[in-house]
C-alpha positions in Angstrom: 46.4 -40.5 254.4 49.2 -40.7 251.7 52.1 -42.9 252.0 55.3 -41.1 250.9 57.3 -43.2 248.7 60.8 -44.9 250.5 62.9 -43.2 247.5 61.2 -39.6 248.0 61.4 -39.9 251.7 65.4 -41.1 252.1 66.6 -39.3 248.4 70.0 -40.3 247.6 72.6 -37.6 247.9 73.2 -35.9 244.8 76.8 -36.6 243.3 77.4 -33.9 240.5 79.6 -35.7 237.3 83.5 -35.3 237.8 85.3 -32.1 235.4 86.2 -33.0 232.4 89.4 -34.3 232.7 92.7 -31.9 231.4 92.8 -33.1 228.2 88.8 -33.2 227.2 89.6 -29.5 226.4 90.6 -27.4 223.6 94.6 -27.8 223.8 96.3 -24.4 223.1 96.9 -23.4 219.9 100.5 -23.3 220.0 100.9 -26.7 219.6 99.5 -26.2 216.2 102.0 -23.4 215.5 104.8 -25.7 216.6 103.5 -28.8 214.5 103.4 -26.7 211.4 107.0 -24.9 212.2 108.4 -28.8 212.3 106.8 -29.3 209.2 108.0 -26.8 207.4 111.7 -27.2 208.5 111.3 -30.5 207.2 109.6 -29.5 203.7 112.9 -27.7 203.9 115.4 -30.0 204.9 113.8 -32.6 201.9 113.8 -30.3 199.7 117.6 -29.5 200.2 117.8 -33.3 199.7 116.4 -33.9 196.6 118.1 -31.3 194.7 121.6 -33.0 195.1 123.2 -30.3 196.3 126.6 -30.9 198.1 125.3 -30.6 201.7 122.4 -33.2 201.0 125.2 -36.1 201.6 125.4 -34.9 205.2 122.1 -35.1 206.2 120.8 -38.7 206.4 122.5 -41.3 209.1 123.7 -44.6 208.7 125.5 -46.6 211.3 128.6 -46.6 210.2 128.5 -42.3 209.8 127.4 -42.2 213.3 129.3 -44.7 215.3 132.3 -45.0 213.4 132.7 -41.4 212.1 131.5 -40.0 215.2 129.5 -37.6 212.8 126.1 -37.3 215.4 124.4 -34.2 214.2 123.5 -37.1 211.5 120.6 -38.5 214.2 119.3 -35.1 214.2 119.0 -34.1 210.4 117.9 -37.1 209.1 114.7 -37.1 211.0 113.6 -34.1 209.0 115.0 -35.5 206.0 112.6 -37.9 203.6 113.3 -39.7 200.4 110.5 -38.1 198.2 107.9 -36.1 198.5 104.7 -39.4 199.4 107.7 -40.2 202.6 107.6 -36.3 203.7 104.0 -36.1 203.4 102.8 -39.4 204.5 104.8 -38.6 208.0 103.5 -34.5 207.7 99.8 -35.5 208.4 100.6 -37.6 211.7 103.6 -35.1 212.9 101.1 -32.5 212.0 98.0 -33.7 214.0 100.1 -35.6 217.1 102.1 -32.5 217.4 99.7 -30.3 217.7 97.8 -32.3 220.5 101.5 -32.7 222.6 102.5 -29.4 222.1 98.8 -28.0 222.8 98.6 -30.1 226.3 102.2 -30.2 227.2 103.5 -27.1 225.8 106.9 -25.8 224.3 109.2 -28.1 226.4 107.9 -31.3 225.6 107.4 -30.7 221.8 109.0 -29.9 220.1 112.1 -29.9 222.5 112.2 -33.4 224.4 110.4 -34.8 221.6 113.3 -34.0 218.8 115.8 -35.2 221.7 114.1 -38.1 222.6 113.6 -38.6 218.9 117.0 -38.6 217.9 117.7 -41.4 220.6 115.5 -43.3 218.5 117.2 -43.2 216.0 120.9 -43.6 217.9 118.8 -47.4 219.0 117.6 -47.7 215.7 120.9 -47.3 213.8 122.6 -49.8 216.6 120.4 -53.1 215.0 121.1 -51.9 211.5 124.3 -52.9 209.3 126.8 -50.6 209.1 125.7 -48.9 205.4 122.0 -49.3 206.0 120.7 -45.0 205.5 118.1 -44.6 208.0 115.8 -41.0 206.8 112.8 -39.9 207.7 110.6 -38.7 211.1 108.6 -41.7 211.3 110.3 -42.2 214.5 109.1 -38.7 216.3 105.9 -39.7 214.8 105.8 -42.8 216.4 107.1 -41.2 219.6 104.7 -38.8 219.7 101.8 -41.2 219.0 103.2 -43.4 222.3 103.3 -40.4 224.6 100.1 -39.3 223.9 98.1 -42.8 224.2 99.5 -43.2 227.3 99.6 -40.0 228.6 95.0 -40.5 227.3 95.2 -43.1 229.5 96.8 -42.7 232.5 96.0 -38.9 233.0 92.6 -38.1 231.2 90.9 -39.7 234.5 87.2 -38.6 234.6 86.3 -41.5 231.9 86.6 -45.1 233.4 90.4 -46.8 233.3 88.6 -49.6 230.6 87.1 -46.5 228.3 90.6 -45.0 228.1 92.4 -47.9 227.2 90.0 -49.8 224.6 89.9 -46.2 223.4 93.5 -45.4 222.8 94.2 -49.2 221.5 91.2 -48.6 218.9 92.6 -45.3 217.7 96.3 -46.9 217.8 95.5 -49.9 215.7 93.4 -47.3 212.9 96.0 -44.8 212.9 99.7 -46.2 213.2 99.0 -50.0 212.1 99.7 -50.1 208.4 97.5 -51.8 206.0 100.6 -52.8 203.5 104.0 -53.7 204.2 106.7 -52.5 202.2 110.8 -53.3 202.5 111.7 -50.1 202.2 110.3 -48.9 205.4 111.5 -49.4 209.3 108.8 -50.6 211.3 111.5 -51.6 214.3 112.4 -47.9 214.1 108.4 -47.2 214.5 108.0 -49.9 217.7 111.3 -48.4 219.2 109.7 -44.8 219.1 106.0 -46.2 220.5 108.1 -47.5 223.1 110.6 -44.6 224.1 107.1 -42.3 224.2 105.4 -44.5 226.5 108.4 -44.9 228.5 108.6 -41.0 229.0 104.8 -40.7 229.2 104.9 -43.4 232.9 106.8 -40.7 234.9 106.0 -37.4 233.0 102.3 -38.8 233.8 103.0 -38.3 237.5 104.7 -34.9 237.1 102.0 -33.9 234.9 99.2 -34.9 237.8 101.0 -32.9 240.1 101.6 -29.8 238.6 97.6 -30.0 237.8 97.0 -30.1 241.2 99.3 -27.6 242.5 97.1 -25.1 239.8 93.9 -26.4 241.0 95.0 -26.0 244.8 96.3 -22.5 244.0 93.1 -21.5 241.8 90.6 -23.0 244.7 93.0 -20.9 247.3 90.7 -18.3 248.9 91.7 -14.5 248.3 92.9 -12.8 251.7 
């Protein structure tokens, strides 16, 4: 008479693999659409710039134009506005590829329209710890703001891979991506730590939001049909 092995005769219950979490898939295209619209306004806007003409001088922002002028739409224009063409296209590739992820996941409402709000509050914070006839130009800022939202947003939402995976991941990708190799004068790091910051500052709470509204759909899809 055969003996039955123990782990054939009391088999473990089979536990299938967790989904894919909601941002292991495709995001929408749209976010692409709205990446490339942003970069084309500011091709635009730089453009307008560099030719001199007479509405160039209203474009970029320095603190004493925003604070003591009261001229604001300044924190707006000057984040599509770039010195020459290496600045517009050296933030195009990142605004490009972190806006299309956003925009894909998050949709319309979170980029480009928090993201350009939120963006100019960078630069409001920015312009405070500057003197007052430093010009600040450039979306380096949104870039930056984008590239904090999403990390976190990789981390604290993307939930089928283990807490640890996430993180080392988004901390790996963080230091290859954003951290730059040289270190020139001419550019505003603080202005790129204070956008990191204000997009994983949005990301904690939106994070929550975002959970629930993913269950709410996943409730409602489950939902049998009377």
């Amino acid at each position: 008479m055969n003996s039955i092995p123990p782990e054939l005769a009391n088999p473990e219950p089979y536990n299938p693999p967790p989904p894919p979490g909601p941002l292991s898939k495709r995001p929408n295209i749209n976010g692409l659409i709205y990446s490339l619209f942003i970069a084309f306004f500011c091709t635009i806007i730089s453009q307008v710039f560099w030719s001199g003409h007479r509405i160039s001088s209203y474009l970029t922002a320095t603190p004493k134009q925003v604070f003591e002028e009261f001229e604001f739409w300044r924190v707006f224009t000057t984040m599509f506005t770039h010195s020459d063409a290496k600045h517009l296209f050296s933030n195009l590739y990142m605004l490009g590829i972190l806006g299309a992820l956003v925009g894909g996941y998050f949709g319309f409402i979170i980029f480009p329209f928090v993201s350009i709000i939120l963006g100019a509050l960078v630069n409001v914070v920015s312009l405070l710890t500057y003197a007052p006839n430093v010009v600040l130009l450039g979306a380096s800022g949104l870039v930056y703001l984008l590239a904090g939202f999403w990390f976190t947003m990789f981390v604290l939402v993307d939930s089928p891979r283990p807490l640890p995976v996430r993180l080392m991941r988004a901390i790996g990708v963080s230091l290859i991506i954003l951290f730059p190799t040289t270190f020139e004068p001419e550019i505003s790091y603080r202005t790129h730590a204070i956008g990191f910051m204000v997009g994983w500052v949005f990301a904690l709470p939106y994070s929550v939001i975002y959970k629930n509204l993913m269950l709410d759909h996943s409730e409602k899809a489950n939902r049998p049909v009377p």
